[in-house]
C-alpha positions in Angstrom: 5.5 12.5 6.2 5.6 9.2 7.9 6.5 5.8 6.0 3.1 4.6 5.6 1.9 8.0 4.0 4.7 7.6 1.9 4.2 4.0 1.3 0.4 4.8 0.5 1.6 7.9 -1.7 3.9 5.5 -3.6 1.5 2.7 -4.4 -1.1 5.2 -5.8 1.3 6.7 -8.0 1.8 3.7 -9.3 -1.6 2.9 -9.7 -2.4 6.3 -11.8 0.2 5.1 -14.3 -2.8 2.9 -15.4 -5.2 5.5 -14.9 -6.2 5.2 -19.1 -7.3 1.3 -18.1 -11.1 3.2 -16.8 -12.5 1.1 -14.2 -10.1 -1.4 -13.8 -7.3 1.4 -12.9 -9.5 2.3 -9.7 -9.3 -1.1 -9.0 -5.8 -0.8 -9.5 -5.4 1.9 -7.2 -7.3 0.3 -4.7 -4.7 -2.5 -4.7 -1.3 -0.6 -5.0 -2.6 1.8 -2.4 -3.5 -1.3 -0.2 -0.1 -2.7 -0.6 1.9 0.5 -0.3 0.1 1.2 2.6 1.1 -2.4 4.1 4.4 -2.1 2.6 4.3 1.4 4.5 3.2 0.0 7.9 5.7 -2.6 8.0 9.1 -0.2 7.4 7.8 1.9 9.7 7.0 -0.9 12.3 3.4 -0.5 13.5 2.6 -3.8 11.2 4.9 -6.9 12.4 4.1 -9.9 10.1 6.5 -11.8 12.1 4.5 -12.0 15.2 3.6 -15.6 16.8 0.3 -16.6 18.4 1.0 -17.6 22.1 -0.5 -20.8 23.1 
C-alpha cells in the first residue's frame, strides 16, 4: 500500500466517523478523501506544491 492509498484510506475513515450526518457525511467523505488523497500524493512525492512556473 502506497502513501496515497494510505492517505486516501485515512481521510475516508475520518469521513465515516460522520457517517450519522446523512447526506452531508458523503459530502464529507468526498472532502477528507480528497484531502487525504492530496495529503497522500504529496508524502509520497508525485504531487510537488512547491513547483515554479518557468518564464
Amino acid at each position: 500500500m502506497n502513501a496515497a492509498t494510505t492517505g486516501l484510506a485515512a481521510g475516508m475513515a475520518l469521513g465515516f466517523a460522520g457517517y450519522f450526518g446523512g447526506f452531508w457525511a458523503f459530502l464529507l467523505v468526498l472532502v477528507l478523501g480528497a484531502v487525504g488523497l492530496i495529503v497522500g500524493l504529496v508524502v509520497q512525492g508525485d504531487l510537488d506544491l512547491h513547483r515554479r512556473r518557468q518564464r
